[in-house]
LOBALUM-221417 format. One record per residue: residue in three letters; x, y, z of N, C-alpha, C in turn. Coordinates in pm, 1 decimal. Layout:
<recs>
+------+----------+----------+----------+----------+----------+----------+----------+----------+----------+
: kese :      n.X :      n.Y :      n.Z :     ca.X :     ca.Y :     ca.Z :      c.X :      c.Y :      c.Z :
+------+----------+----------+----------+----------+----------+----------+----------+----------+----------+
:  ala :        X :        Y :        Z :        X :        Y :        Z :        X :        Y :        Z :
...
+------+----------+----------+----------+----------+----------+----------+----------+----------+----------+
</recs>
This chain:
<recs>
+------+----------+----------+----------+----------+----------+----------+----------+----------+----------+
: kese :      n.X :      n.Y :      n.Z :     ca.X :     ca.Y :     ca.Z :      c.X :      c.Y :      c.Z :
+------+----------+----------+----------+----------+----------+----------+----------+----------+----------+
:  unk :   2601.4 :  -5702.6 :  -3018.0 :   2480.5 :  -5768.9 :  -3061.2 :   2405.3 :  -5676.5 :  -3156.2 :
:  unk :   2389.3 :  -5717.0 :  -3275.6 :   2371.9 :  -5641.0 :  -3361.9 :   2189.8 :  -5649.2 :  -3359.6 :
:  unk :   2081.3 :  -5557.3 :  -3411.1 :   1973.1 :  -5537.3 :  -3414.0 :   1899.1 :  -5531.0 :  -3525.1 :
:  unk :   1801.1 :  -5624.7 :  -3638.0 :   1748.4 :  -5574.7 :  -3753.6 :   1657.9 :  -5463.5 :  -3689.4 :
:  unk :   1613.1 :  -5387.5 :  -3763.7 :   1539.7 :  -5284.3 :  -3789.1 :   1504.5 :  -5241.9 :  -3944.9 :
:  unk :   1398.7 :  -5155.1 :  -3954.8 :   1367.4 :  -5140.8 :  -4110.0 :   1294.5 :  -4971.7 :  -4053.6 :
:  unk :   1414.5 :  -4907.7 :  -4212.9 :   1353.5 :  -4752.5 :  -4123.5 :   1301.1 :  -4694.8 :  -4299.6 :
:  unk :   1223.2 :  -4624.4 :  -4260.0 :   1118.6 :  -4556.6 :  -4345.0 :   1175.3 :  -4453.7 :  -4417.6 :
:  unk :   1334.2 :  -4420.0 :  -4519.0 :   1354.7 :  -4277.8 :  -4505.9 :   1316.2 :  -4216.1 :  -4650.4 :
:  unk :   1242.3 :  -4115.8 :  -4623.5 :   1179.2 :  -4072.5 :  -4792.3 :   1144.0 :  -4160.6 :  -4820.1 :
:  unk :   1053.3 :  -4218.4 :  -4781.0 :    930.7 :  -4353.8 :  -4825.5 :   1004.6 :  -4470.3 :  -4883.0 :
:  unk :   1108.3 :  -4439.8 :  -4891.3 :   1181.5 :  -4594.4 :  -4911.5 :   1203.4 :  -4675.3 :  -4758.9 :
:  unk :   1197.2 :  -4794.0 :  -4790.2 :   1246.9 :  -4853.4 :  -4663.7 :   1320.0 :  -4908.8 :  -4662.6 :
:  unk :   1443.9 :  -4957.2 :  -4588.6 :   1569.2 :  -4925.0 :  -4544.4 :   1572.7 :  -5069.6 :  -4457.5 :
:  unk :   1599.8 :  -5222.3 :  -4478.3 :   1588.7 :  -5288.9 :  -4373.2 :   1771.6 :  -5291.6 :  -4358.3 :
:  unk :   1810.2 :  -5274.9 :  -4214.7 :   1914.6 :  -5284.3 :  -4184.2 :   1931.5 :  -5397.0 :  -4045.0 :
:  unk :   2072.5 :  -5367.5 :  -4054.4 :   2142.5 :  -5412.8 :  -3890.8 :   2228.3 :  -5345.1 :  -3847.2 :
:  unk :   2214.4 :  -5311.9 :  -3702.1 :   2278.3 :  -5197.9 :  -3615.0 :   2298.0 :  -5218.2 :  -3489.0 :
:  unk :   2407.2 :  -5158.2 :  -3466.8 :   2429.3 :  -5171.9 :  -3316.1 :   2379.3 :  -5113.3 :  -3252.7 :
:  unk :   2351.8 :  -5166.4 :  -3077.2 :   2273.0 :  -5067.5 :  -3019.0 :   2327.3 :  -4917.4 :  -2966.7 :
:  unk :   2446.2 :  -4908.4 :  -3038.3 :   2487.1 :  -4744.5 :  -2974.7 :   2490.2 :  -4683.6 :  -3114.8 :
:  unk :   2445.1 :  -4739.4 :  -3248.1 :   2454.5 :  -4656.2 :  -3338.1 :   2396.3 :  -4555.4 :  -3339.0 :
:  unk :   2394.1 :  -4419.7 :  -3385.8 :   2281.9 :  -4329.5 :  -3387.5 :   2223.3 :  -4264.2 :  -3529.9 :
:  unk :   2083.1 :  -4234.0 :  -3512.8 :   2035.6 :  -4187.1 :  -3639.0 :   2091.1 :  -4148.3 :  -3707.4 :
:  unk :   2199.6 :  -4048.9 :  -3698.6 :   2255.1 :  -3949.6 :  -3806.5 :   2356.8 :  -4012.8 :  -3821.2 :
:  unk :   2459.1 :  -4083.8 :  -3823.4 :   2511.5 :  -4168.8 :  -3869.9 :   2495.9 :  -4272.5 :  -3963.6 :
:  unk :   2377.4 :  -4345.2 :  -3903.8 :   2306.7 :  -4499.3 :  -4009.0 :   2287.3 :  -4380.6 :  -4163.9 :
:  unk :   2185.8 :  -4287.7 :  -4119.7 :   2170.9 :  -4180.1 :  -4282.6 :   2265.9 :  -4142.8 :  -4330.1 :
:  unk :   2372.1 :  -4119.6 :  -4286.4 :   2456.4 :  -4074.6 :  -4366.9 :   2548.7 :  -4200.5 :  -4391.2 :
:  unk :   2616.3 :  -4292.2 :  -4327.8 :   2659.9 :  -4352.2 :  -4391.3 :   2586.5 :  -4485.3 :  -4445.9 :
:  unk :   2462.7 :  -4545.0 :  -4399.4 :   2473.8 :  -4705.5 :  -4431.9 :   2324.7 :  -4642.0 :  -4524.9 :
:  unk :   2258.7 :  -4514.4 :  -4554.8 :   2163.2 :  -4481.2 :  -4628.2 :   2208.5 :  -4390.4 :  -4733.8 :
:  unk :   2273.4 :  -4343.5 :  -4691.5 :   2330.3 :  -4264.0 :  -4801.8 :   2268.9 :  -4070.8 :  -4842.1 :
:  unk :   2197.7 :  -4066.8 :  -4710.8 :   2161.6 :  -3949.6 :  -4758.9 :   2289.8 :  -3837.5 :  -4649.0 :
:  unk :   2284.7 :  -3735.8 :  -4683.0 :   2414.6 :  -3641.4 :  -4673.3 :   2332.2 :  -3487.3 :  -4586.8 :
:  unk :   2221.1 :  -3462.4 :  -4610.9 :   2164.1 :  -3366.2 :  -4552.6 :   2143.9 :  -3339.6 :  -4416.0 :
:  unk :   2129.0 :  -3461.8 :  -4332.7 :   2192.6 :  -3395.1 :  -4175.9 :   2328.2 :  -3438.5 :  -4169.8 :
:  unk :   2368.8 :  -3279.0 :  -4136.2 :   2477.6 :  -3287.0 :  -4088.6 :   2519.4 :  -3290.9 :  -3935.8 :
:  unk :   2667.7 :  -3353.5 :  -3910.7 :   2709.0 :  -3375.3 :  -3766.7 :   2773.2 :  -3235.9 :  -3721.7 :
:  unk :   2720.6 :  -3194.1 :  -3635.3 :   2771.1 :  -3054.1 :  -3588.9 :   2816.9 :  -3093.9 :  -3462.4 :
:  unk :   2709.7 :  -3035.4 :  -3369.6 :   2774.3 :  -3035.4 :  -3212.0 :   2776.4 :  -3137.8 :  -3139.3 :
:  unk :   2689.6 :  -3254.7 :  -3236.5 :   2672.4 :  -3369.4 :  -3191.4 :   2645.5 :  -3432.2 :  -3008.2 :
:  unk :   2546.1 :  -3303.5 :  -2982.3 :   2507.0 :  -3339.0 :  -2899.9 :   2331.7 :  -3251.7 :  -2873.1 :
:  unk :   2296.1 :  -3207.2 :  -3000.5 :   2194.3 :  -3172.2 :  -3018.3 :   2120.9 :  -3038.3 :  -3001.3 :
:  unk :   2233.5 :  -2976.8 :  -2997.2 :   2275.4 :  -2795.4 :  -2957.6 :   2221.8 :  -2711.0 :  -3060.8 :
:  unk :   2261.5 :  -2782.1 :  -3209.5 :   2280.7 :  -2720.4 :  -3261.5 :   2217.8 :  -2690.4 :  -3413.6 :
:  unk :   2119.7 :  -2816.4 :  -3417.4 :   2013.4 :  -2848.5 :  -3500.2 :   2078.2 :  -2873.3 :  -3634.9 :
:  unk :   2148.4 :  -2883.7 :  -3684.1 :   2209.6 :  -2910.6 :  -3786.9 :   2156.4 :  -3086.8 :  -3842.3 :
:  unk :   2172.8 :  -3174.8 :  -3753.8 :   2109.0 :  -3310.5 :  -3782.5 :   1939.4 :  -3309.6 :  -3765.6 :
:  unk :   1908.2 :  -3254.1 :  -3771.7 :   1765.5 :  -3225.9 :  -3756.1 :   1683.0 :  -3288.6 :  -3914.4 :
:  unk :   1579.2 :  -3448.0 :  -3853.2 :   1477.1 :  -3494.8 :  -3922.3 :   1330.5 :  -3497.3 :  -3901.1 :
:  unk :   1274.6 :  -3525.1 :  -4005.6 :   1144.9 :  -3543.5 :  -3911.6 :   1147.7 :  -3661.4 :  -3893.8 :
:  unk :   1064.3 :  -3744.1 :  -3740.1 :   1080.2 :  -3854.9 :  -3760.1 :    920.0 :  -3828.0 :  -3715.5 :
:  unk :    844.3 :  -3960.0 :  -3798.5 :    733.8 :  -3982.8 :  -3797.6 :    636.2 :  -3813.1 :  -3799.7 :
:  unk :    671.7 :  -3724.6 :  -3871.1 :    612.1 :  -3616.9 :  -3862.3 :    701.9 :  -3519.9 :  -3781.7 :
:  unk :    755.9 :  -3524.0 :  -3659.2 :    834.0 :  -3395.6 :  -3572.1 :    954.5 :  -3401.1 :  -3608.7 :
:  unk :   1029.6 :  -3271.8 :  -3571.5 :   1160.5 :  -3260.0 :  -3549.2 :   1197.6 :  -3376.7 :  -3454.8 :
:  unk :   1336.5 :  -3411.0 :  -3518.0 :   1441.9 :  -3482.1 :  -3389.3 :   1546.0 :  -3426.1 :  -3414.0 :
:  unk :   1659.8 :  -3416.8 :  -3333.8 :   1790.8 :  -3403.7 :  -3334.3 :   1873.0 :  -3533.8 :  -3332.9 :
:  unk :   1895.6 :  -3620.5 :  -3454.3 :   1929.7 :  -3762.3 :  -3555.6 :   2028.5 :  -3765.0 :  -3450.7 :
:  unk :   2144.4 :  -3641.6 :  -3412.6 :   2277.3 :  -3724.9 :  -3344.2 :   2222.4 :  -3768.0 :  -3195.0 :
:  unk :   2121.9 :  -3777.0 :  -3116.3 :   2055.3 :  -3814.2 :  -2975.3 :   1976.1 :  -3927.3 :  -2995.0 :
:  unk :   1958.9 :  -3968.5 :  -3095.2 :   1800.7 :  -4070.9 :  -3132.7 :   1909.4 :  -4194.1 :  -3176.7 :
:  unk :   1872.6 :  -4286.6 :  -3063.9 :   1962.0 :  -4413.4 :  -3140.4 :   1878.2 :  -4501.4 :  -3242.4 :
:  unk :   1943.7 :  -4574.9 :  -3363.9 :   1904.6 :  -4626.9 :  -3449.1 :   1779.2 :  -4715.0 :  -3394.5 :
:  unk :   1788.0 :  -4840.6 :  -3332.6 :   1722.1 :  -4903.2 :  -3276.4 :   1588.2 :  -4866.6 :  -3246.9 :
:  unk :   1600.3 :  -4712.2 :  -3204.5 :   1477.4 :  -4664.5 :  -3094.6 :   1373.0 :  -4589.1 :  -3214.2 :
:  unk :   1408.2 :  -4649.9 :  -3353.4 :   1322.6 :  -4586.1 :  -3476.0 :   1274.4 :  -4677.5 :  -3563.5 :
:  unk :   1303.9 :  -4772.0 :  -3550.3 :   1224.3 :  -4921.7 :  -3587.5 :   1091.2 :  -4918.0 :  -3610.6 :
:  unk :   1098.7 :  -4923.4 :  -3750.7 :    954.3 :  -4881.8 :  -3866.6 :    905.9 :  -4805.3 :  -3823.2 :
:  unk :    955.0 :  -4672.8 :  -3784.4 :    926.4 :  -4567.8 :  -3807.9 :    962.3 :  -4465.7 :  -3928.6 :
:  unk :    903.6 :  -4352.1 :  -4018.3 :    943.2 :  -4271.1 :  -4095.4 :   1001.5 :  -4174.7 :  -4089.7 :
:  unk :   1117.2 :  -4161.4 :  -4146.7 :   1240.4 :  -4057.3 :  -4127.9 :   1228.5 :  -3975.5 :  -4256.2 :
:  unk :   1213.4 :  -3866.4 :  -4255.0 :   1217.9 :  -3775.1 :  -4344.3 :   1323.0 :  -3680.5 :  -4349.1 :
:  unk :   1377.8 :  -3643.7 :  -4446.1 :   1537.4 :  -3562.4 :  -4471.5 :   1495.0 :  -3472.7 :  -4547.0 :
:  unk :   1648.8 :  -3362.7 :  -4585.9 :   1548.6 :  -3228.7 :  -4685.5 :   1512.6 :  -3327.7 :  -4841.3 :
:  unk :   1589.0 :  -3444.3 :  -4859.0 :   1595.8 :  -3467.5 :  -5003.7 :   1435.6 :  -3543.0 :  -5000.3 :
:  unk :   1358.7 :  -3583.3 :  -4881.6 :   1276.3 :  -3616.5 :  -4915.7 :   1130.6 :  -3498.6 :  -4916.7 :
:  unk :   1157.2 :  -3420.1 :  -4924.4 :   1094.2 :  -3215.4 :  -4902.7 :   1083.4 :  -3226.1 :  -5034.3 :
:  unk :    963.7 :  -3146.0 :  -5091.8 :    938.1 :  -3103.4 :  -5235.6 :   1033.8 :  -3165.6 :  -5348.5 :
:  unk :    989.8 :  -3308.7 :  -5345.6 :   1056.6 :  -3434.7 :  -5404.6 :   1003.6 :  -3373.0 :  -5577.4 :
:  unk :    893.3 :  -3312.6 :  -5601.5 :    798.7 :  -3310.4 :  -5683.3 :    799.2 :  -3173.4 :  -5768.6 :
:  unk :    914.6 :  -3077.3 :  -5695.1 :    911.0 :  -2950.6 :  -5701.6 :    913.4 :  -2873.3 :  -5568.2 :
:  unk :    998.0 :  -2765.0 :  -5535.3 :   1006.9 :  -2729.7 :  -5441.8 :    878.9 :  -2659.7 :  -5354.5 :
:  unk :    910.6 :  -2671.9 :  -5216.7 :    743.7 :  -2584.3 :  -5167.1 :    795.2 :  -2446.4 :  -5133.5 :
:  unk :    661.0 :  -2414.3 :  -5154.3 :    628.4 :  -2255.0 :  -5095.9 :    760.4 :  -2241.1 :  -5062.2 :
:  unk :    808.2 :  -2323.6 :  -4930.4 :    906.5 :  -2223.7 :  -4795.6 :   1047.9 :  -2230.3 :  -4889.7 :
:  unk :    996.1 :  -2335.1 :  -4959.9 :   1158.6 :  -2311.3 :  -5014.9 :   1196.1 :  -2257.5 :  -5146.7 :
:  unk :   1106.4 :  -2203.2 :  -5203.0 :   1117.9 :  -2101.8 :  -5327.1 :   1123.8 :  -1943.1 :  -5219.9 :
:  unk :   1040.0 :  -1953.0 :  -5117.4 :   1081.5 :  -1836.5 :  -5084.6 :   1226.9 :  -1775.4 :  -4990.6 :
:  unk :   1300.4 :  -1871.5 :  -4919.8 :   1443.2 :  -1926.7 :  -4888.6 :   1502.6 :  -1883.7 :  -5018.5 :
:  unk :   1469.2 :  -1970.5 :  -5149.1 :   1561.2 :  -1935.3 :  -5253.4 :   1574.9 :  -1758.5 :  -5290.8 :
:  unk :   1450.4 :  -1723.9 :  -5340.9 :   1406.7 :  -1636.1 :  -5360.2 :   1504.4 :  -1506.5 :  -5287.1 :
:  unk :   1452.3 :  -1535.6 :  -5207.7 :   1534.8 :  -1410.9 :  -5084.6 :   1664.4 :  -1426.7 :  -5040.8 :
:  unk :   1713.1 :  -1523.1 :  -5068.0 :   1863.0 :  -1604.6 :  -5061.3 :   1916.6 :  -1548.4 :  -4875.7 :
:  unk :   1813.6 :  -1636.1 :  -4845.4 :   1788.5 :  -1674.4 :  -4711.6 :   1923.2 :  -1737.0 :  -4629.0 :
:  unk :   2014.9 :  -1807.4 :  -4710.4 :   2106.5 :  -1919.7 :  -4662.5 :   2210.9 :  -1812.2 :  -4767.6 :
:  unk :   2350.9 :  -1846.9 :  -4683.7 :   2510.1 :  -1824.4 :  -4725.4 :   2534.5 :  -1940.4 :  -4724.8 :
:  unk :   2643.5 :  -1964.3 :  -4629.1 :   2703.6 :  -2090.8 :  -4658.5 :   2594.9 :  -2238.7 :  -4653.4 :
:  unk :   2477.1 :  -2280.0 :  -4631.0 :   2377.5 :  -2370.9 :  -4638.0 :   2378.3 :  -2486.1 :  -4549.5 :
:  unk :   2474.7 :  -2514.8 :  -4426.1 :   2497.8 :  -2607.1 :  -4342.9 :   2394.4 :  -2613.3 :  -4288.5 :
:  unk :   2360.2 :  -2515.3 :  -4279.0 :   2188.6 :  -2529.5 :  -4136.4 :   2102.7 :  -2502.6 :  -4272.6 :
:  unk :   2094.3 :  -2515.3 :  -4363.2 :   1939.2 :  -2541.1 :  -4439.8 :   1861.5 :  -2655.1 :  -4412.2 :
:  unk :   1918.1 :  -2784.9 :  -4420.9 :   1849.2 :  -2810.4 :  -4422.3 :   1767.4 :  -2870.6 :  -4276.6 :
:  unk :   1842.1 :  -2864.5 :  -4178.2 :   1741.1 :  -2835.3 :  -4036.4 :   1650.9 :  -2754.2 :  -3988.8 :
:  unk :   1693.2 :  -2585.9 :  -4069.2 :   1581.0 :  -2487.1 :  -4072.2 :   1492.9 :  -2574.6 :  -4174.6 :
:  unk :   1516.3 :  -2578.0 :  -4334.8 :   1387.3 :  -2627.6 :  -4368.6 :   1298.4 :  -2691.2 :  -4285.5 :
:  unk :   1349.8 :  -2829.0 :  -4194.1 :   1232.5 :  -2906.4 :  -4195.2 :   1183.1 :  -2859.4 :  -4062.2 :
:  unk :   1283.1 :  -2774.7 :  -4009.1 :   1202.1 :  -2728.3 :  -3833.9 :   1079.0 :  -2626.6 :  -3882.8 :
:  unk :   1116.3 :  -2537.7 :  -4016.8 :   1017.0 :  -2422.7 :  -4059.1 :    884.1 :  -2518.2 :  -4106.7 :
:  unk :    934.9 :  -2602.6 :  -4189.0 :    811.4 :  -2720.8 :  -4269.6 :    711.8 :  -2763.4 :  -4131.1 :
:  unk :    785.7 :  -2827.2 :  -4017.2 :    718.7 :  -2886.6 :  -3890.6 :    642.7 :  -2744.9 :  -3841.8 :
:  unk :    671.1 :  -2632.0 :  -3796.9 :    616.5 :  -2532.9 :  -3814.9 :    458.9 :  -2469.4 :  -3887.3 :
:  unk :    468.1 :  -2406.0 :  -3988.9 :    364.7 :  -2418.9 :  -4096.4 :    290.0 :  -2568.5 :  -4098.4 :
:  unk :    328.6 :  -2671.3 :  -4077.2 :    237.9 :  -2796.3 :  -4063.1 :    117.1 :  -2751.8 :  -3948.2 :
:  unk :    167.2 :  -2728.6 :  -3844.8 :     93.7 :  -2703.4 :  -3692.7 :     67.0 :  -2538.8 :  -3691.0 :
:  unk :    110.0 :  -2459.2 :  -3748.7 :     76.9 :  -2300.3 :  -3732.8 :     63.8 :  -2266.3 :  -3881.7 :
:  unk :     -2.2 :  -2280.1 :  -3953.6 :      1.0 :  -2197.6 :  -4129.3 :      0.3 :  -2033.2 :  -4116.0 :
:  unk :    -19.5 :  -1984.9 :  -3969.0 :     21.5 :  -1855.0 :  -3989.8 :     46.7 :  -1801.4 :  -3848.3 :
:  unk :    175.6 :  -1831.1 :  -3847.4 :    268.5 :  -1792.8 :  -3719.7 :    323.7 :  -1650.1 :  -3771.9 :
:  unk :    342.8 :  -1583.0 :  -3669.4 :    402.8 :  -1427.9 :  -3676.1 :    527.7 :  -1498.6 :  -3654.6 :
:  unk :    620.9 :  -1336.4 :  -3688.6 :    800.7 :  -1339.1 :  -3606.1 :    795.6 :  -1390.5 :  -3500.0 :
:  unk :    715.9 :  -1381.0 :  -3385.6 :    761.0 :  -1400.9 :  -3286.7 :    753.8 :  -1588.4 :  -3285.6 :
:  unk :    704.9 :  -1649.4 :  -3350.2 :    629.4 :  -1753.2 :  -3346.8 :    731.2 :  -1829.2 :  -3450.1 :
:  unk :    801.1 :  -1791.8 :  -3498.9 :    895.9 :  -1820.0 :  -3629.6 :   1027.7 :  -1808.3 :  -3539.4 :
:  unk :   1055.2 :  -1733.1 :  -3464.2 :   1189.8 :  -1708.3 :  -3389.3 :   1184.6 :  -1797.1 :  -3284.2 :
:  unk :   1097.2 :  -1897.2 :  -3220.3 :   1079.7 :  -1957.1 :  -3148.0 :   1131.8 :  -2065.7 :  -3198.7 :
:  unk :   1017.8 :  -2144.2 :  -3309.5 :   1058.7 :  -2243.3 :  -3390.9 :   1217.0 :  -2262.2 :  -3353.6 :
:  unk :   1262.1 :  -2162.1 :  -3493.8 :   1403.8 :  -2164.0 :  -3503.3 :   1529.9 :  -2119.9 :  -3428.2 :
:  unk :   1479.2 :  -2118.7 :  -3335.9 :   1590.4 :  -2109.3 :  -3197.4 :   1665.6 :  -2196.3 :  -3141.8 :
:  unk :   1655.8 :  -2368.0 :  -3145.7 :   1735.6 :  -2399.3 :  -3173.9 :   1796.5 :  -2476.7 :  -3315.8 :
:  unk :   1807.0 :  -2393.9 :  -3397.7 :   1887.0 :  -2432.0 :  -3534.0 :   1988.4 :  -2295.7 :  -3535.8 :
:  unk :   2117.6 :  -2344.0 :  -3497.6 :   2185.1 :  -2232.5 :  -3538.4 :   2267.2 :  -2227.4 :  -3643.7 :
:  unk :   2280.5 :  -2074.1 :  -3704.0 :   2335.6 :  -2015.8 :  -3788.0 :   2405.4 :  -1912.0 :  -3809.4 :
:  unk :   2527.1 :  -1922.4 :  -3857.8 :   2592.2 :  -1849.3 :  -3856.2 :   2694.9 :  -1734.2 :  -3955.8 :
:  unk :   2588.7 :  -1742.2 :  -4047.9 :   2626.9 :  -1707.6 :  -4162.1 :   2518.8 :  -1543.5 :  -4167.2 :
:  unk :   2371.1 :  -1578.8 :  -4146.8 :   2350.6 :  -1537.9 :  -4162.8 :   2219.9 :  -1401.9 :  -4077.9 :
:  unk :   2237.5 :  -1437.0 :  -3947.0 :   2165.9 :  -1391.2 :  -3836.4 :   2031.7 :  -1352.3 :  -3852.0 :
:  unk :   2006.9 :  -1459.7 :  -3884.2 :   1890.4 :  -1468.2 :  -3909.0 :   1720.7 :  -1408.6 :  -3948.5 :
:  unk :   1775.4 :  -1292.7 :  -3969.1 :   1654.2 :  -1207.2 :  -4058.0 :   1620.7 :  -1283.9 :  -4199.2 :
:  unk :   1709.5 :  -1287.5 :  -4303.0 :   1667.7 :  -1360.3 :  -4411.6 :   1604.3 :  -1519.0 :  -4381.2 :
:  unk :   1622.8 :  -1552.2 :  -4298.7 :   1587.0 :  -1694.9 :  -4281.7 :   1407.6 :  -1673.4 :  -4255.9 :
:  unk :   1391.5 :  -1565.5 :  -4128.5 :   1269.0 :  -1537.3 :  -4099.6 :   1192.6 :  -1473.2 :  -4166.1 :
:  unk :   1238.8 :  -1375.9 :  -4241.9 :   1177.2 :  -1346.5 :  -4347.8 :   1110.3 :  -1411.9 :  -4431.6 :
:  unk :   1198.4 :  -1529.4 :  -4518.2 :   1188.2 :  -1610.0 :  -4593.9 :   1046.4 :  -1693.5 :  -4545.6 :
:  unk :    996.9 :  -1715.6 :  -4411.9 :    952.8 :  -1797.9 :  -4342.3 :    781.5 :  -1765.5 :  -4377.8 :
:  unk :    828.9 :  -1569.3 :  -4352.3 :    701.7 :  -1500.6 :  -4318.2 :    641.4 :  -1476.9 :  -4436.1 :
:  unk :    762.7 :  -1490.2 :  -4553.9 :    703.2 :  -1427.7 :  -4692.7 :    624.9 :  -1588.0 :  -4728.6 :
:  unk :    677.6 :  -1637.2 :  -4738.1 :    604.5 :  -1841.0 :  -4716.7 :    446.4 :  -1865.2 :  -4677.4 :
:  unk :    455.8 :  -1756.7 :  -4525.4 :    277.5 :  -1752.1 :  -4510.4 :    222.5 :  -1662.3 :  -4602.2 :
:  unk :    276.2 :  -1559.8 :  -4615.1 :    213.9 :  -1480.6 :  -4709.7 :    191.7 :  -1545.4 :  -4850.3 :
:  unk :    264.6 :  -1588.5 :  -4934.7 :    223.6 :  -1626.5 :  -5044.3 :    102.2 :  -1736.4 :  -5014.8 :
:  unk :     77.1 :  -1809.6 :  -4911.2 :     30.3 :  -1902.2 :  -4909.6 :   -123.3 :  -1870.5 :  -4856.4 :
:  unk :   -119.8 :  -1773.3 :  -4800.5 :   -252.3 :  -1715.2 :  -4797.2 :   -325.1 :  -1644.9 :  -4943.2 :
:  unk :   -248.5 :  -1583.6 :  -4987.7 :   -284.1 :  -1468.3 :  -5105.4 :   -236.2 :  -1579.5 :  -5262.1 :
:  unk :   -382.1 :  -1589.5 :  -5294.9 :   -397.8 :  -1697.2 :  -5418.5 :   -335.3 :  -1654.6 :  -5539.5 :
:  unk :   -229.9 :  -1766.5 :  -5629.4 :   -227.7 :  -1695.1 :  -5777.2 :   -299.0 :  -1596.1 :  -5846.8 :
:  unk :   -274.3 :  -1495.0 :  -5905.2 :   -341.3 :  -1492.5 :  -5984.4 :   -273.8 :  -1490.6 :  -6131.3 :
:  unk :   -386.4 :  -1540.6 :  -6185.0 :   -373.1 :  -1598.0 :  -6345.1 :   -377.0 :  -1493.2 :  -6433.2 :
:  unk :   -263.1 :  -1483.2 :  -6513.8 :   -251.3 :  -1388.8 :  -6615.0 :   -331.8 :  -1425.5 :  -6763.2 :
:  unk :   -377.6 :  -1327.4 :  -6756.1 :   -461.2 :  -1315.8 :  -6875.2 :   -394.0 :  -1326.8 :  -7030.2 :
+------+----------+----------+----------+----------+----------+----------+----------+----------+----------+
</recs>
């Protein structure tokens, strides 16, 4: 028995039909078309499918389609649509990510983060991202990247003369 629903992703909306065992990270990647969560442990271990939905983290492979019905799903492609932010010039910057499988679940767990804390310490950053794992790069550059993010964001341009 199939289910309409209409899902919100990157401000487009999305009216579909789904079964009731489909799950989030599936419908996005295949019947939406976006590619940025990826299926890892597929059982939510491992943060790799990681969206925001309606503002928080979820783990997309646990959240069935159905149970998100006009609600807003946000992915990395819908993140600094406009130009990249702060966290992620400073990610680039510091070349935070190797191989990039878990970027974009750190992005949006760090983004959900800085939303609710604009100036979390390490310890407060290692929390966050504890469960998004990675394995490329053990995670100093990632936290770094995180901490240099508050920092720029406290300490204003300044304009060259």
């Amino acid at each position: 028995m199939r289910h309409a629903i209409t899902l919100k992703v990157n401000g487009e909306a999305w009216p579909l039909e789904v079964e009731p065992t489909d799950v989030l990270l599936e419908v996005l990647r295949t019947r939406v078309g976006t590619k940025s969560p990826k299926a890892g442990c597929e059982r939510g271990d491992c943060g790799s499918c990681t969206v925001l939905l309606d503002g928080r983290t979820v783990r997309s492979c646990l959240v069935l389609a159905v149970e998100v019905d006009g609600q807003e799903v946000v992915t990395v492609e819908g993140v600094g649509v406009e130009g990249l932010t702060g966290l992620q010039e400073r990610l680039l910057e510091l070349s935070a990510f190797q191989c990039g499988y878990c970027a974009p679940g750190v992005i949006l767990t760090a983004a959900e983060l800085l939303e609710h804390n604009p100036a979390p310490d390490r310890r407060d950053v290692q929390v966050a991202l504890s469960g998004n794992l990675c394995r490329c790069t053990g995670y100093v550059p990632i936290i770094d990247a995180v901490l240099a993010a508050v920092d720029a964001a406290r300490t204003p341009a300044t304009e060259e003369v």
